[in-house]
C-alpha positions, 0 to 999 in steps of 0.5 A, spaced: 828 075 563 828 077 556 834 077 552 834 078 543 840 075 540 842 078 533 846 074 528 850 075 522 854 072 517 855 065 517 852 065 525 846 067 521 846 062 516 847 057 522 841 059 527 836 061 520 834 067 523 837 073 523 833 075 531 832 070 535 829 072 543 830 068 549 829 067 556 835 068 560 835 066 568 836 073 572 845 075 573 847 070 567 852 073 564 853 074 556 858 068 556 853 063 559 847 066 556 851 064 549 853 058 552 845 057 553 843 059 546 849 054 542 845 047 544 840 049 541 843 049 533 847 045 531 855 047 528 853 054 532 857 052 538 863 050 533 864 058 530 862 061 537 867 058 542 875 055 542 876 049 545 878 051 552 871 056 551 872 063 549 869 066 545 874 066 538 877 072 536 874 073 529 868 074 533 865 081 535 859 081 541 855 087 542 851 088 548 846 095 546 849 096 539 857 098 544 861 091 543 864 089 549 872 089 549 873 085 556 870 078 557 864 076 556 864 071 562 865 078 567 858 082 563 852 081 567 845 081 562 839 085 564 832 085 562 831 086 555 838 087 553 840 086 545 847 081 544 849 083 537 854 077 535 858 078 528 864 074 526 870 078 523 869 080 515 876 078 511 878 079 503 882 083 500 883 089 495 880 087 488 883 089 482 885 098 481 882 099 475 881 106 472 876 111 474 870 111 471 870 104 471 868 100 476 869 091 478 864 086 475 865 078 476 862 076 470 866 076 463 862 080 459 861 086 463 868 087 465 871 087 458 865 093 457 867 097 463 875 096 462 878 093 456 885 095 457 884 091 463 881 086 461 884 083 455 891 087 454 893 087 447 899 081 446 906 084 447 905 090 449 904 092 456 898 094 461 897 100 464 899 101 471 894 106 473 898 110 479 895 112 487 890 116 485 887 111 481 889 114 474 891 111 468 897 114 465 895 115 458 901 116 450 899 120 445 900 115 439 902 118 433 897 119 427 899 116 420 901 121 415 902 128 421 910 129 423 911 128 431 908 135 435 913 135 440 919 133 435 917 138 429 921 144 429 917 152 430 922 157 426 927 160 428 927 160 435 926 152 436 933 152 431 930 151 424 933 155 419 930 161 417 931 162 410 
């Protein structure tokens, strides 16, 4: 019978094609129809199965686009099925820049997109930007302008009315 295989990722990479079909003996079960397809392609049998012949745990397999949760070696193939095999995907939080700005690796753009980020003034301390990704800003005082917050409004702010 005709199974497809689907591969992503470095399976992919492994096999050279993203969709492969082959032919399958009637009853074999997902494990052995895996095993059947790693002879095949050299290094695939590395990253599908352990040394005591599981598949590795990083490795998702799908039959019908619903990702099987038992083993794979108790999944009974039929006609036409579709195994879908894709290995786990890892990495981590990238950098938490201010909103409106958004990650690039290359060097140039980054100092466009964040440059408070990017290349932080000596001595002086990077904003931090909190939860909801906002970067706290201070009001810096202008040359020749008293402080608004600390310049007295009459009377009533106890500066002398005379």
């Amino acid at each position: 019978m005709r199974v497809e295989f689907q591969f992503y990722a470095t399976l992919r990479e492994a096999v050279g094609d993203k969709r492969i079909v082959r032919e399958v003996d009637e009853g074999a079960t997902v494990q052995e129809a895996l095993e059947g397809i790693t002879g095949e392609f050299d290094g695939l049998d590395a990253l599908l199965f352990r040394a005591d012949g599981g598949i590795r745990p990083h490795i998702t397999v799908a039959l019908n686009g619903d990702p099987i949760v038992g083993d794979p070696a108790e999944v009974t193939l039929s006609a036409d099925d579709t195994l879908v095999l894709t290995p786990g995907v890892s990495g981590g939080r990238g950098p938490r820049l201010p909103m409106g700005t958004t990650a690039s690796t290359n060097p140039r753009r980054r100092r466009a997109q964040a440059p408070s980020l990017a290349h932080p003034v000596p001595g002086r301390a990077r904003p931090v930007p909190g939860r909801d990704g906002h970067v706290p800003t201070r009001a810096r005082p202008v040359p020749g302008r008293a402080d608004p917050a600390s310049a007295s409004i009459g009377p009533a702010a106890g500066g002398d009315a005379r």
